[in-house]
N, CA, C and O atoms as CSV, one atom per row, in Angstrom:
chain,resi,resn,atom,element,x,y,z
A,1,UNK,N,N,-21.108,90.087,-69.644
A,1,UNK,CA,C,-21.036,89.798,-68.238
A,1,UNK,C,C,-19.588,89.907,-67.792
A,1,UNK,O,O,-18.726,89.306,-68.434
A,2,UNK,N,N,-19.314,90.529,-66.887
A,2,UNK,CA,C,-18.035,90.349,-65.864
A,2,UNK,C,C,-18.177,91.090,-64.904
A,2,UNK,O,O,-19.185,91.714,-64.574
A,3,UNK,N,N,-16.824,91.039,-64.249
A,3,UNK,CA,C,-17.245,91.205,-62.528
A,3,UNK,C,C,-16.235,91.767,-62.213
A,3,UNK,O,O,-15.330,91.527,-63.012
A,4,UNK,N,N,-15.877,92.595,-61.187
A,4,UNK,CA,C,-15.166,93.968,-60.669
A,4,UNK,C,C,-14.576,93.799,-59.245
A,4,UNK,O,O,-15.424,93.600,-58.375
A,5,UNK,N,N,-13.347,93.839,-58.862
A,5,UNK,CA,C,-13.136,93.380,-57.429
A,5,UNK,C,C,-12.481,94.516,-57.130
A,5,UNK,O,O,-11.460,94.934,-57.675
A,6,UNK,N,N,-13.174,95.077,-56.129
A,6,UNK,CA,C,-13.371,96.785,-55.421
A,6,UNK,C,C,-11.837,96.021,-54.612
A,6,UNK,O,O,-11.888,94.908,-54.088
A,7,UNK,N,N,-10.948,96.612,-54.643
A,7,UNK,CA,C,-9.669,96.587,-53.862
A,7,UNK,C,C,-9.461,97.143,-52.432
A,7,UNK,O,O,-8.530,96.921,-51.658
A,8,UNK,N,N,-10.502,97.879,-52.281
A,8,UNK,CA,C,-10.772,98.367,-50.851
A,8,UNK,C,C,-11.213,97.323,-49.703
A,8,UNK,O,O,-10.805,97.134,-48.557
A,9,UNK,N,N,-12.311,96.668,-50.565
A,9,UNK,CA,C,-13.488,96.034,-49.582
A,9,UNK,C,C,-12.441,94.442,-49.466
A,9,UNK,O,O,-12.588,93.707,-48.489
A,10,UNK,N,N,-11.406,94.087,-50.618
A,10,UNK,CA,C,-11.257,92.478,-50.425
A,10,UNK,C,C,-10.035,92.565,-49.590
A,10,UNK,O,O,-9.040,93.287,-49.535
A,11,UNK,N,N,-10.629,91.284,-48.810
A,11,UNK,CA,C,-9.958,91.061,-47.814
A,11,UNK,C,C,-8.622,90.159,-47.431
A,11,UNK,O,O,-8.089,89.753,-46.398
A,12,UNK,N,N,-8.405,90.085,-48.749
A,12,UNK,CA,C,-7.555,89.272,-49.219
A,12,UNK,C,C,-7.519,87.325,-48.635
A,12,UNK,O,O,-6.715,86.412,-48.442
A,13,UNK,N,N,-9.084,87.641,-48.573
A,13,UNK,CA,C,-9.426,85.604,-48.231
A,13,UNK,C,C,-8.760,84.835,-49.365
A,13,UNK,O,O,-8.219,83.765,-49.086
A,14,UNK,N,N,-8.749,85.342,-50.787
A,14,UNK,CA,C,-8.480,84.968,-52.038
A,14,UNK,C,C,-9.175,83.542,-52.354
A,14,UNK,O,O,-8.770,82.681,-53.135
A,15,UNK,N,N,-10.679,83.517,-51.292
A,15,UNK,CA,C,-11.723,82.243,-51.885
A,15,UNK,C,C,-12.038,82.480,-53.075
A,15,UNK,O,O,-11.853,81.376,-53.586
A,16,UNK,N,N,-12.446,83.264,-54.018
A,16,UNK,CA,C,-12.706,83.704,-54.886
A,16,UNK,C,C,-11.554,82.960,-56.083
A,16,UNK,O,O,-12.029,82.474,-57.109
A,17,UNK,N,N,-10.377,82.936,-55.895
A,17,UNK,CA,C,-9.745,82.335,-56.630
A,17,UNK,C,C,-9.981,81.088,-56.942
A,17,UNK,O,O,-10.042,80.585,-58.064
A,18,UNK,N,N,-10.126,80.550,-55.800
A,18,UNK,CA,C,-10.372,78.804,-55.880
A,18,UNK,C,C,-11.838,78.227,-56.646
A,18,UNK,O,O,-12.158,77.178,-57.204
A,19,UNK,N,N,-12.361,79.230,-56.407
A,19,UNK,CA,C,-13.645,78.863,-57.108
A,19,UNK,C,C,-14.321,79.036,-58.708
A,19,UNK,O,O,-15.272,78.536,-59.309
A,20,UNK,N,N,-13.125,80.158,-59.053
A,20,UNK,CA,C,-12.982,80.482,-60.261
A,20,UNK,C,C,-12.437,79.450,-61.304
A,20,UNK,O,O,-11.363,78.848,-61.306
A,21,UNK,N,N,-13.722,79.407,-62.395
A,21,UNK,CA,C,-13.736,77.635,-63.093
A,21,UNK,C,C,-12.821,78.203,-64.367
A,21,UNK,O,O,-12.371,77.438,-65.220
A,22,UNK,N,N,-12.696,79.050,-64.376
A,22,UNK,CA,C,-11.664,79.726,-65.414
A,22,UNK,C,C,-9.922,80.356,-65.233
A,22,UNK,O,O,-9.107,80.933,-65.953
A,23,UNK,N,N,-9.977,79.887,-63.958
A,23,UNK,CA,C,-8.730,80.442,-63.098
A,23,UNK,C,C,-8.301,82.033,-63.608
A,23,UNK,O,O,-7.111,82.335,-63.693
A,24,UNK,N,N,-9.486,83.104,-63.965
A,24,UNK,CA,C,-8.864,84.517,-64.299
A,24,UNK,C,C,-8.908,85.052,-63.208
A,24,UNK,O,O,-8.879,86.271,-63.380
A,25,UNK,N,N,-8.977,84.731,-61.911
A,25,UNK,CA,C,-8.658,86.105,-60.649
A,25,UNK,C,C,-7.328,85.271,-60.160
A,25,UNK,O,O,-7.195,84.118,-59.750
A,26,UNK,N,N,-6.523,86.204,-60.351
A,26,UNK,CA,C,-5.193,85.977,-59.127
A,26,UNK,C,C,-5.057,87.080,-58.346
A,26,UNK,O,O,-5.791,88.067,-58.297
A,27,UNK,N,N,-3.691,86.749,-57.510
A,27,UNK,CA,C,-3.417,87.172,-56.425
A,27,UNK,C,C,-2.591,88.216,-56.462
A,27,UNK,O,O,-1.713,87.967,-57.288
A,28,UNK,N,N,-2.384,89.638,-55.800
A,28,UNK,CA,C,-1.449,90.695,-56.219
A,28,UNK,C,C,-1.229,91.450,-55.245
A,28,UNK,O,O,-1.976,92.428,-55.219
A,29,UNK,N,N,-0.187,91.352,-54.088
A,29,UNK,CA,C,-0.270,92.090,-52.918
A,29,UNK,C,C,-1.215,91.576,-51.550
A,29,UNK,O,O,-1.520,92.083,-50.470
A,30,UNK,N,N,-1.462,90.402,-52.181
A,30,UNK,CA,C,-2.405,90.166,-51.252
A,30,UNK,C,C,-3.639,90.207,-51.413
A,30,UNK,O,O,-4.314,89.447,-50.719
A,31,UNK,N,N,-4.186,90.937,-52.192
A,31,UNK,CA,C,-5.572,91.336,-52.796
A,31,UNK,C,C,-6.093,90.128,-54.403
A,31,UNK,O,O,-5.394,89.399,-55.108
A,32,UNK,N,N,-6.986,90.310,-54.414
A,32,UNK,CA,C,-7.578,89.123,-55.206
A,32,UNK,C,C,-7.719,90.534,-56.396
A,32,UNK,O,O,-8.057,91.682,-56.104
A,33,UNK,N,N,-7.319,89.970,-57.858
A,33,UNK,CA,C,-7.897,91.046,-59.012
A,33,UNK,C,C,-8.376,90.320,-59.979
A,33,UNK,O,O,-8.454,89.123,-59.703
A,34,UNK,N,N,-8.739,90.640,-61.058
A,34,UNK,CA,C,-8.932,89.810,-62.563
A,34,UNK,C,C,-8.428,90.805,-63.912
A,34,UNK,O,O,-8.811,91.971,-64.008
A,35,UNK,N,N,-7.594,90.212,-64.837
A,35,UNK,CA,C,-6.932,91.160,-65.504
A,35,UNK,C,C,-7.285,91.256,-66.667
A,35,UNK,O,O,-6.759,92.078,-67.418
A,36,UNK,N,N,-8.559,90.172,-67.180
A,36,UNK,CA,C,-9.395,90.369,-68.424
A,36,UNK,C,C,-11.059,89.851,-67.672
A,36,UNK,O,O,-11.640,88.766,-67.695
A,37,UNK,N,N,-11.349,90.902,-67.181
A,37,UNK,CA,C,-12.378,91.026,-66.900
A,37,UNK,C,C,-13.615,90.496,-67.863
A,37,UNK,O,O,-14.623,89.924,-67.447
A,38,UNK,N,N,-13.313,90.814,-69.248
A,38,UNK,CA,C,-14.187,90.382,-70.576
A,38,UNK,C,C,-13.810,89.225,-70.518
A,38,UNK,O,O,-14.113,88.880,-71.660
A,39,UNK,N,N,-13.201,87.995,-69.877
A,39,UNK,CA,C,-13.268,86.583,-70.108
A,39,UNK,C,C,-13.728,86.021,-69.333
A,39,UNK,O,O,-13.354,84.854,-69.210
A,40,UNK,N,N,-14.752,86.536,-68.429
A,40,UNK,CA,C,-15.446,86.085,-66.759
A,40,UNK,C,C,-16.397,85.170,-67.651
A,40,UNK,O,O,-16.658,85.524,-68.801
A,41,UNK,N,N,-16.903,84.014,-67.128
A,41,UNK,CA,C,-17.151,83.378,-68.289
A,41,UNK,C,C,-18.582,83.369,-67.390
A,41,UNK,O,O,-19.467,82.552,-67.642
A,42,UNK,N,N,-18.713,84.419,-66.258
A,42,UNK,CA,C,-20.617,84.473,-66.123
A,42,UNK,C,C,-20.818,83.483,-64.964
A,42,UNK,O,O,-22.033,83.298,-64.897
A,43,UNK,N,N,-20.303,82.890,-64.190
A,43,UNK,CA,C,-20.954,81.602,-63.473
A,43,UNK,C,C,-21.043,82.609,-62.312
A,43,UNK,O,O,-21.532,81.809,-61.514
A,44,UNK,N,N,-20.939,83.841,-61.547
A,44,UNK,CA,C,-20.922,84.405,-60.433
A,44,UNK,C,C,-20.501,83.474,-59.126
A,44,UNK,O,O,-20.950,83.891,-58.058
A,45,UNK,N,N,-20.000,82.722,-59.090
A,45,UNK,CA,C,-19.092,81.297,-57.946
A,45,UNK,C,C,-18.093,82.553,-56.979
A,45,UNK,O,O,-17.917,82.571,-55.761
A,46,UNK,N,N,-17.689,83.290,-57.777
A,46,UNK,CA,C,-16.541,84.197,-57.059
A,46,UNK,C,C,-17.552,85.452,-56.089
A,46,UNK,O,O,-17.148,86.115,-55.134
A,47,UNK,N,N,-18.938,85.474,-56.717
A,47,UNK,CA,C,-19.579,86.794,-56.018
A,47,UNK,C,C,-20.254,85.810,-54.904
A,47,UNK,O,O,-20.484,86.324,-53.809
A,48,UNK,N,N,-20.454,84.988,-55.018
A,48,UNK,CA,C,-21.378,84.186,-54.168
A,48,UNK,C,C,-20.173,83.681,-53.012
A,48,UNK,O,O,-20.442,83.336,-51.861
A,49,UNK,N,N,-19.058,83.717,-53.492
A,49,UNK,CA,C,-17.470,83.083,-52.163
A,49,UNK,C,C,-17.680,84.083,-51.432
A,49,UNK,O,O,-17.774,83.816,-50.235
A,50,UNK,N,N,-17.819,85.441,-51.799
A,50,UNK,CA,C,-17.050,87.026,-51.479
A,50,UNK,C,C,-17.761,87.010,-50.065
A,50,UNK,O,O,-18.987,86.906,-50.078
A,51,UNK,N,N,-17.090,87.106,-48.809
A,51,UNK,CA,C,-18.217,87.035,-47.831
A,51,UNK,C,C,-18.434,88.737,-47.079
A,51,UNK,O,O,-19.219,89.072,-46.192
A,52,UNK,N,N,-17.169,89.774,-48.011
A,52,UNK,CA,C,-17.099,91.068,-47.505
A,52,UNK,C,C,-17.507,92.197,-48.964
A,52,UNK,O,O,-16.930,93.261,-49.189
A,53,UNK,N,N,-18.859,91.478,-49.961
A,53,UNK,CA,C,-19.370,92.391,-51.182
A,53,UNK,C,C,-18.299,92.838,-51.810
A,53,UNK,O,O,-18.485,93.894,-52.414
A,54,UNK,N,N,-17.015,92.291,-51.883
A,54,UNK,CA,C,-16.092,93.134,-52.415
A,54,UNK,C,C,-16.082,92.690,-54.125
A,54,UNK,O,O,-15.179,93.254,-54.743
A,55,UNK,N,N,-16.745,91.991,-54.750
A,55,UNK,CA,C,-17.068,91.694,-56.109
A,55,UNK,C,C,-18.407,92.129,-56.615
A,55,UNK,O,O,-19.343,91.866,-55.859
A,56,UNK,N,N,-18.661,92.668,-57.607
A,56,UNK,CA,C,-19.530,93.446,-58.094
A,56,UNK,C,C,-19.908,92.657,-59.066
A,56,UNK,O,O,-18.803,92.402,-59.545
A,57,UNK,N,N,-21.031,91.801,-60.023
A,57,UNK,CA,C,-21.297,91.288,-61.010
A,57,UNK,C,C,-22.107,92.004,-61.941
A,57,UNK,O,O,-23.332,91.884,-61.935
A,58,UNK,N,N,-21.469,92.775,-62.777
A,58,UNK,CA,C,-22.132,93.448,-63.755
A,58,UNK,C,C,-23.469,92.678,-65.044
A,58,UNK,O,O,-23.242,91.835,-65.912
A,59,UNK,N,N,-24.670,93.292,-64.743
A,59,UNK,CA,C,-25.640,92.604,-65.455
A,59,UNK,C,C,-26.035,93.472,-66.581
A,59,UNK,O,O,-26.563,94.581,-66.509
A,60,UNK,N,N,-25.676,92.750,-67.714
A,60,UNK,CA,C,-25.711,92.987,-68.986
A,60,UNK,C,C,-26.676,93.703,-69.775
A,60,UNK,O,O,-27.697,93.296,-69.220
A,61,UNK,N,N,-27.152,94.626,-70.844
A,61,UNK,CA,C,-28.259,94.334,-71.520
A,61,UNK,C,C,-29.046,93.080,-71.756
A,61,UNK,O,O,-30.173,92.657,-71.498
A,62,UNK,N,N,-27.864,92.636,-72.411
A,62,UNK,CA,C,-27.920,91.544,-73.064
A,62,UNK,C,C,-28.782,90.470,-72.393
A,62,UNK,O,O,-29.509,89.739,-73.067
A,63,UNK,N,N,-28.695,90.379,-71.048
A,63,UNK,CA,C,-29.698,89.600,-70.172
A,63,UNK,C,C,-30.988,90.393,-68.795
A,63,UNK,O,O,-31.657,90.194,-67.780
A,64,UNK,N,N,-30.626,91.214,-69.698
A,64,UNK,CA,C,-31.974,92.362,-69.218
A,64,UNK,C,C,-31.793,93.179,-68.055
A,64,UNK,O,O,-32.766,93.694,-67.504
A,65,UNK,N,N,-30.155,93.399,-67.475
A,65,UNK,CA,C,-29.891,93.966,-66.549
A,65,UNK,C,C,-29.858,95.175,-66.313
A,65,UNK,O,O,-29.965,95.845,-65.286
A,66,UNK,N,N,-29.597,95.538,-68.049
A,66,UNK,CA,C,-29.197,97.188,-68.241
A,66,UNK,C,C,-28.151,98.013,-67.478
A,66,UNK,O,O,-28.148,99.234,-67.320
A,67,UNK,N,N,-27.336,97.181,-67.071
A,67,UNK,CA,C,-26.413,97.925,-66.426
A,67,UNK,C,C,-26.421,98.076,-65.016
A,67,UNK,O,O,-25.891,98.994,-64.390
A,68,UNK,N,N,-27.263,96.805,-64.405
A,68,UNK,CA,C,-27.124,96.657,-62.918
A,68,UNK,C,C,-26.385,95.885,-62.296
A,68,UNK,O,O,-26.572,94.700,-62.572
A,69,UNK,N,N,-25.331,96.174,-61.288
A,69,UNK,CA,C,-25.076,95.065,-60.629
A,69,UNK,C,C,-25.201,94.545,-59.568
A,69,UNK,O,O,-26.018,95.051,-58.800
A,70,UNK,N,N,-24.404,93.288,-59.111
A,70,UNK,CA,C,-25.319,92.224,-57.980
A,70,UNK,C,C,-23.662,91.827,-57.596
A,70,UNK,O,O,-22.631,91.698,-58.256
A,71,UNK,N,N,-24.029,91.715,-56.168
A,71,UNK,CA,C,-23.416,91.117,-55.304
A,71,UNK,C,C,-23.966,90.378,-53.965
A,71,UNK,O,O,-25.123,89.963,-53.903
A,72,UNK,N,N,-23.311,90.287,-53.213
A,72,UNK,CA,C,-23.796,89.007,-52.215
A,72,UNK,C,C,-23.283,89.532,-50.758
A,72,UNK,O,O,-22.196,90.026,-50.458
A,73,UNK,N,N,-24.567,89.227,-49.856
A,73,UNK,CA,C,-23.957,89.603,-48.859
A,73,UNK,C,C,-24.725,88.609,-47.919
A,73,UNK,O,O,-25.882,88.310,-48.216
A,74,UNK,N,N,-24.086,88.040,-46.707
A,74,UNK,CA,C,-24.820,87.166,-45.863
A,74,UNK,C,C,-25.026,87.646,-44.467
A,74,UNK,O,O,-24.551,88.655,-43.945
A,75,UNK,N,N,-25.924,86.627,-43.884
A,75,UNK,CA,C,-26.779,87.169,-42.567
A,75,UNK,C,C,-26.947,85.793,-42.034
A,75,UNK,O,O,-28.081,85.353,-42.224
A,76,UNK,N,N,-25.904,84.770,-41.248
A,76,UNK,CA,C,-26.129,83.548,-41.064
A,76,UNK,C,C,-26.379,82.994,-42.174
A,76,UNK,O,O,-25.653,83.194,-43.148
A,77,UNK,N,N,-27.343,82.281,-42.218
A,77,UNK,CA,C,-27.442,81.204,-43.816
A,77,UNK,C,C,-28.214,81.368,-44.615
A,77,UNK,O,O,-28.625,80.505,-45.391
A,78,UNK,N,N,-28.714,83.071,-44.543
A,78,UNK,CA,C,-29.423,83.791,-45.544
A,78,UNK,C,C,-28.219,84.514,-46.205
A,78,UNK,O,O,-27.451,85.236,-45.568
A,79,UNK,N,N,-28.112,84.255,-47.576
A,79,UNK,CA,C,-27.712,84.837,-48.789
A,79,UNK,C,C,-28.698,86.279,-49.190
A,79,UNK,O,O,-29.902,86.235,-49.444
A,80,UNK,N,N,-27.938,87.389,-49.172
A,80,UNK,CA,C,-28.973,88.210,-49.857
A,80,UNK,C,C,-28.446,88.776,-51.271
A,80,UNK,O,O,-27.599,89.669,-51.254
A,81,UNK,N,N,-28.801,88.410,-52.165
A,81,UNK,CA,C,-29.043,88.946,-53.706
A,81,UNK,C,C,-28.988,90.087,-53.721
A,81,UNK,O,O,-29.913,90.834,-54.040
A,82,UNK,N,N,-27.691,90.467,-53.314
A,82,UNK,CA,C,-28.307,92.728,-53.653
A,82,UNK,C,C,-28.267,93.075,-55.173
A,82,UNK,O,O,-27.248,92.737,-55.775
A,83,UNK,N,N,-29.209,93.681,-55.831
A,83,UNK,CA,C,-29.145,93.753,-57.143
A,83,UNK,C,C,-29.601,95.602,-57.492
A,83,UNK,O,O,-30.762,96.008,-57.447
A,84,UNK,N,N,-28.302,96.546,-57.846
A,84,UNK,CA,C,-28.263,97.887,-57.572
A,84,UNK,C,C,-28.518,98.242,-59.012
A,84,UNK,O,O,-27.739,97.772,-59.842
A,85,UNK,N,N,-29.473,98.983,-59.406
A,85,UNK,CA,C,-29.969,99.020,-60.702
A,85,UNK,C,C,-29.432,100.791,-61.202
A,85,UNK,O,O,-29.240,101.674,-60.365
A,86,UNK,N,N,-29.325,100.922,-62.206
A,86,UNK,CA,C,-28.832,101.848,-62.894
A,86,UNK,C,C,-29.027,103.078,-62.060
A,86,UNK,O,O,-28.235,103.997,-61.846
A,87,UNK,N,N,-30.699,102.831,-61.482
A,87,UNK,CA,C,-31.290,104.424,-61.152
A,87,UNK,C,C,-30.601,104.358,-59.446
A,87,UNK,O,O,-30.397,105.397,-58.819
A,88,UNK,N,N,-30.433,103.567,-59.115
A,88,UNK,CA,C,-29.617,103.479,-57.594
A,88,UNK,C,C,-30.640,102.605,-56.594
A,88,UNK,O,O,-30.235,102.307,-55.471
A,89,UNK,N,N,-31.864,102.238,-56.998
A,89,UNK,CA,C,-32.355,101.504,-56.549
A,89,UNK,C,C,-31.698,99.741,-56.402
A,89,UNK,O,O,-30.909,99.025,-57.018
A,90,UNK,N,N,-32.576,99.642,-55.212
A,90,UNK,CA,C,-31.459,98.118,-55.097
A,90,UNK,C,C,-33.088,97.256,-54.995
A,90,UNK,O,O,-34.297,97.446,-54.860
A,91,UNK,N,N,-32.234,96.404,-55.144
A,91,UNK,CA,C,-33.565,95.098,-54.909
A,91,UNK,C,C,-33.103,93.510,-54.343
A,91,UNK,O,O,-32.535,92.833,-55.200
A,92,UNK,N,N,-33.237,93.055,-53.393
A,92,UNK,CA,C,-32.768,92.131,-52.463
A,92,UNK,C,C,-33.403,90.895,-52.479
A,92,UNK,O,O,-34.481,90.831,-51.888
A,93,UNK,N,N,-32.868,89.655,-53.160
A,93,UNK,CA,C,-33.687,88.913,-53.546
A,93,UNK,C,C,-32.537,87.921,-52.035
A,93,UNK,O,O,-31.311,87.978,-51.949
A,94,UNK,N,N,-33.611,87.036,-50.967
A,94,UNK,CA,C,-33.307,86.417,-50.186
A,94,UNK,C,C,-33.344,84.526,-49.866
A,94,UNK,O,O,-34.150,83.804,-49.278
A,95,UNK,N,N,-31.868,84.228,-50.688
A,95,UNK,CA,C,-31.696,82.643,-50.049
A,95,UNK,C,C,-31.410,82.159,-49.400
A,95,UNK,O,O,-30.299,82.492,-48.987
A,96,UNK,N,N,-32.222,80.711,-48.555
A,96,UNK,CA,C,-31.655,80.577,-47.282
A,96,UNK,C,C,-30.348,79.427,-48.096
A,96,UNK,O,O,-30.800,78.580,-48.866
A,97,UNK,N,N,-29.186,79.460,-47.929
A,97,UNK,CA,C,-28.244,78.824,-48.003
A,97,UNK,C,C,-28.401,77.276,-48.134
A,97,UNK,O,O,-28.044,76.588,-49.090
A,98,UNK,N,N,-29.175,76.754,-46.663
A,98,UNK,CA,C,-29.134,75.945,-46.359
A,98,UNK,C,C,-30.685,74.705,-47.052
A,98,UNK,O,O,-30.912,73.504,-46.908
A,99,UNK,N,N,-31.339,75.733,-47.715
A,99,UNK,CA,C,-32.554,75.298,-49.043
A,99,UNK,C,C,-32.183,75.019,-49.947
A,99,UNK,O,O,-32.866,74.258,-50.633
A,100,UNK,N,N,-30.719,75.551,-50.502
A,100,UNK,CA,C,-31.179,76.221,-51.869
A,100,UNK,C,C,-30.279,75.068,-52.832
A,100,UNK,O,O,-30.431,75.333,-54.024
A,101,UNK,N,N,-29.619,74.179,-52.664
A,101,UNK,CA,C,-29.588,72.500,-53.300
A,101,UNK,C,C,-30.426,71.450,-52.425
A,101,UNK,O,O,-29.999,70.607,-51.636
A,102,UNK,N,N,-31.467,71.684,-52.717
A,102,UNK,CA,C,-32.660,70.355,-52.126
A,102,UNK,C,C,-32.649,69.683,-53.436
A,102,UNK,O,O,-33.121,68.569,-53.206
A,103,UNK,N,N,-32.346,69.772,-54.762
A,103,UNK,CA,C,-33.047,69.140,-55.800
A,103,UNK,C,C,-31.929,68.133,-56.251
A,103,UNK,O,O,-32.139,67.353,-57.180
């Protein structure tokens, strides 16, 4: 598992930093990066901050992703799960924000 911060798309909010329980994304020009990508320790907190898709969460074999990844994009207080699978198909799994700690 790790995760990819497209330098184009970030907007340099650098929320993503703060939320990172491992402190590996810093700051560089303004832009948010991560410089051992192989130590993302998996919690996706930084794809779920990103409010402009600019983090990519690469899904593993290993957890049945095969090489798809997921990012986050919102619509008011719907979260949408974009999940772009090898063949280019995407699949959009939809949370309302404001549900989704009831427990």
């Amino acid at each position: 598992m790790s995760i990819k911060i497209n330098q184009e798309k970030c907007v340099g909010c650098l929320s993503c930093i703060l939320v990172c329980p491992g402190s590996l994304i810093k700051e560089k020009d303004g832009k948010a990066y991560i410089k051992y990508p192989k130590d993302c320790w998996g919690c996706a907190s930084c794809v779920k901050e990103c409010k402009v898709c600019a983090i990519d969460y690469y899904l593993g074999a290993d957890i049945g992703g095969n090489g798809s990844k997921l990012n986050v994009s919102y619509e008011g207080d719907i979260l949408h799960w974009n999940i772009t699978k090898g063949d280019g198909s995407v699949l959009v799994i939809d949370v309302n924000s404001k549900d989704s700690n009831q427990y």
